[in-house]
C-alpha positions in Angstrom: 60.5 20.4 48.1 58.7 23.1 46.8 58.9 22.8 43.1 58.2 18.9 43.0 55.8 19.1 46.0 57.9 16.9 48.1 57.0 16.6 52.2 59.7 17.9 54.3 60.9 14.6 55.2 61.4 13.3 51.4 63.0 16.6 51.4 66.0 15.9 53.8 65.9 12.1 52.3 66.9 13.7 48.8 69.9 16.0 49.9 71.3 12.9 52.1 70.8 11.0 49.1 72.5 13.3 47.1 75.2 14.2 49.9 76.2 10.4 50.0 76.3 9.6 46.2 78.4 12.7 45.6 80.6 12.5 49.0 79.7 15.7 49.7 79.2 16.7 53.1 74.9 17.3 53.7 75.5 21.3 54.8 77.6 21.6 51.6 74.8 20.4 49.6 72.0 21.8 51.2 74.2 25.3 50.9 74.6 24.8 47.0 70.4 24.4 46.9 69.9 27.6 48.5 72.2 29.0 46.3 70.8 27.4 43.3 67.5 29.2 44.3 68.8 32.5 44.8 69.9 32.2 41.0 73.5 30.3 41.3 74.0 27.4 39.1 74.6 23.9 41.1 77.5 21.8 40.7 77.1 19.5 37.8 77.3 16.5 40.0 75.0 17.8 42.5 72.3 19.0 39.7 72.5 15.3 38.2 72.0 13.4 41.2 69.8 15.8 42.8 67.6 15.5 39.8 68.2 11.7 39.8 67.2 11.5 43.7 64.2 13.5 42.7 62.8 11.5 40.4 63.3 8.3 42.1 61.2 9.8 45.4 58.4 11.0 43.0 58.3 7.3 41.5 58.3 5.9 44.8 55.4 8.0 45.4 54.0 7.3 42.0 54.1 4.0 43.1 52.5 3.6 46.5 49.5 6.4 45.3 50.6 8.8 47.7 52.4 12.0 46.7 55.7 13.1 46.8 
């Protein structure tokens, strides 16, 4: 949320994203995140389709000319 400038809602919207694409449970993946900011590497799977959620939210918001 913080890096790309996403609202808190977007936010939670990404990691389920990312929690359902990966059948991974949501705590599991919000857990690897906070890791991952602390200075852990993510998962493979979870960096790729986090990034890939990412980007598809900022398009979306690209899109309708509102941010995040």
């Amino acid at each position: 949320m913080a890096i790309h400038r996403l609202p808190p809602a977007d936010g939670f919207e990404v990691l389920r994203e990312v929690s359902q694409h990966t059948n991974i449970k949501l705590h599991t993946i919000a857990n690897d995140v906070i890791s991952w900011a602390l200075g852990q590497p993510l998962p493979k799977p979870v960096g790729e389709k986090l990034d890939a959620a990412v980007r598809r939210r900022l398009h979306r918001g690209e899109a309708s000319g509102q941010p995040g």
